[in-house]
Backbone bond lengths (Angstrom), bond angles and torsions (degrees), N, CA, C in turn:
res aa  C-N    CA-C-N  psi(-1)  N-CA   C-N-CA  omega(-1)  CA-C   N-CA-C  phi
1 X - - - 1.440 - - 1.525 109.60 -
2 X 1.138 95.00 157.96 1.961 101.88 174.84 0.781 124.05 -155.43
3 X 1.687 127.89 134.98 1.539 144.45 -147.33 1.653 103.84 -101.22
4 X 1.428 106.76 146.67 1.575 97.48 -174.37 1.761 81.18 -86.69
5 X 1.421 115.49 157.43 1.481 122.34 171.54 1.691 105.14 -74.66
6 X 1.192 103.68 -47.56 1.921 106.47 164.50 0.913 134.33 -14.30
7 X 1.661 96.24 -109.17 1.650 122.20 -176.24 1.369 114.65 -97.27
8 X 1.650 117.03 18.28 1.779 115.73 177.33 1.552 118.56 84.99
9 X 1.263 119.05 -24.98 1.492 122.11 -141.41 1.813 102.17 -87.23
10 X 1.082 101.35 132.14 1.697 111.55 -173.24 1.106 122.19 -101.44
11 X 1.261 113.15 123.52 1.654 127.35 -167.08 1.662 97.52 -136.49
12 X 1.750 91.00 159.33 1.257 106.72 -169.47 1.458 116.68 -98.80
13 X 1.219 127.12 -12.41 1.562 125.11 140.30 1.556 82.97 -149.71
14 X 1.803 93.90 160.17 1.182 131.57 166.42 1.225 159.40 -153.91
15 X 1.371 145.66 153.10 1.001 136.27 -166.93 1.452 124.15 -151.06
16 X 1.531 131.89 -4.86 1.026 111.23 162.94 2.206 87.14 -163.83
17 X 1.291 96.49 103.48 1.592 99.84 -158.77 1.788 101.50 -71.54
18 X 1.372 91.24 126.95 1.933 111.34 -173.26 1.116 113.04 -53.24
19 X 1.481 106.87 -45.55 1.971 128.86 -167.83 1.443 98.57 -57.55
20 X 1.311 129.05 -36.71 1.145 126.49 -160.74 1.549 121.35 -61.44
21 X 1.193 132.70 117.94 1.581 127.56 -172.37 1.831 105.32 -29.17
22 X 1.706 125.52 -51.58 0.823 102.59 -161.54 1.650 98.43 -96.95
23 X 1.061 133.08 0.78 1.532 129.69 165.89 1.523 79.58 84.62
24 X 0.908 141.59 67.73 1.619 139.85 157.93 1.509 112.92 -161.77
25 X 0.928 133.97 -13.22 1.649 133.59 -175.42 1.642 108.73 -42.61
26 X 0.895 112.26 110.62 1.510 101.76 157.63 1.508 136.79 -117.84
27 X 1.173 100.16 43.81 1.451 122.21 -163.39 1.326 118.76 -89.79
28 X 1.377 149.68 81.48 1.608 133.03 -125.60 1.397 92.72 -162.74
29 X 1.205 112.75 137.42 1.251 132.13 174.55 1.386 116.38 -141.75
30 X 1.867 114.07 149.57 1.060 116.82 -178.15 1.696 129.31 -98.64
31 X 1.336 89.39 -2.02 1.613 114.95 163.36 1.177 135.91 -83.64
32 X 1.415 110.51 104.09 1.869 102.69 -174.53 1.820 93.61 -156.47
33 X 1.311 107.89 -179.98 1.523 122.69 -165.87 1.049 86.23 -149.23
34 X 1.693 115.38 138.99 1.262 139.67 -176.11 1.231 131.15 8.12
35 X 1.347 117.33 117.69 1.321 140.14 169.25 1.517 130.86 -88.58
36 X 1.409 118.81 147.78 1.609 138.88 164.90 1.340 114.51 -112.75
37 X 1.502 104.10 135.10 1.349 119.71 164.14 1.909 101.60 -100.31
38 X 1.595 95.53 145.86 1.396 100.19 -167.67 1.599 82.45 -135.35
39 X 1.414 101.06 129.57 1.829 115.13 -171.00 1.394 87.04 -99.01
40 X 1.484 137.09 -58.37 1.703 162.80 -132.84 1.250 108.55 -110.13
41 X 1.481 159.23 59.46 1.541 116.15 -146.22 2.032 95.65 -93.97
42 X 1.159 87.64 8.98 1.823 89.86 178.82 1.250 123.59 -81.88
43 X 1.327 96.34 -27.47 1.899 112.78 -174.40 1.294 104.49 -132.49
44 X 1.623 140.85 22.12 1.208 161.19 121.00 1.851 109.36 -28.58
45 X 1.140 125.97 114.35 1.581 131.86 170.50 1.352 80.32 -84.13
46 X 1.185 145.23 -74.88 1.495 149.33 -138.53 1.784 101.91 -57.57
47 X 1.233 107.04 -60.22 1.349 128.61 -159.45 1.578 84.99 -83.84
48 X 1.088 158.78 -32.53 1.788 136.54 174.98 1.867 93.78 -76.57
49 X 1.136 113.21 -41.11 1.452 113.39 179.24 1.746 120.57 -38.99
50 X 1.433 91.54 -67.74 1.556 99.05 163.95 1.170 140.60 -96.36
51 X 1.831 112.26 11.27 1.195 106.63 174.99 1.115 131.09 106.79
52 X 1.582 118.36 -11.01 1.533 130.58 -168.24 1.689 92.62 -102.25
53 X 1.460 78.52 123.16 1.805 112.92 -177.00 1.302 111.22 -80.46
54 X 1.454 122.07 -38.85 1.848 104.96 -153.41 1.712 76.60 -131.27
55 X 1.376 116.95 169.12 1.203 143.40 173.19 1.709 98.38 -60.36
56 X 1.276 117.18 145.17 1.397 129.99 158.08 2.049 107.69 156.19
57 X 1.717 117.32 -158.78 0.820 103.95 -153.68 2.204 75.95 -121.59
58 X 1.148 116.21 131.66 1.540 147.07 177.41 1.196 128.88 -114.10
59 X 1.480 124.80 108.01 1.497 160.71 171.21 1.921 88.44 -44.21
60 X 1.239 102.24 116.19 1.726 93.28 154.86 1.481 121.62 -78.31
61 X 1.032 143.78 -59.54 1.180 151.89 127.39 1.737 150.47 -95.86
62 X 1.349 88.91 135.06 1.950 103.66 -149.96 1.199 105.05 -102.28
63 X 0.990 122.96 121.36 1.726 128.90 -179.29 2.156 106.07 -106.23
């Protein structure tokens, strides 16, 4: 799996991460420590906490 360095968001291969405001990031790493899946991101405490906007599965921290 691989973490966008960005916006957190975890995908299973990659190459140019969508989520990203400019749709170009390619900044990705396969190193990270514990993750959230956010079903809600409207009624999510977790996901207003850190920032994750749209539904999917999020790296807490990405090395």
């Amino acid at each position: 799996m691989k973490v966008c360095k960005n916006c957190h968001r975890i995908y299973e291969s990659a190459g140019v991460c969508p989520q990203c405001p400019d749709g170009k990031n390619s900044d990705f790493s396969e190193r990270f420590n514990s993750s959230a899946l956010v079903l809600d991101p409207e009624k999510s405490q977790i996901a207003k906490k850190l920032g994750f906007k749209t539904a999917g599965m999020y790296a807490i921290k990405v090395r």
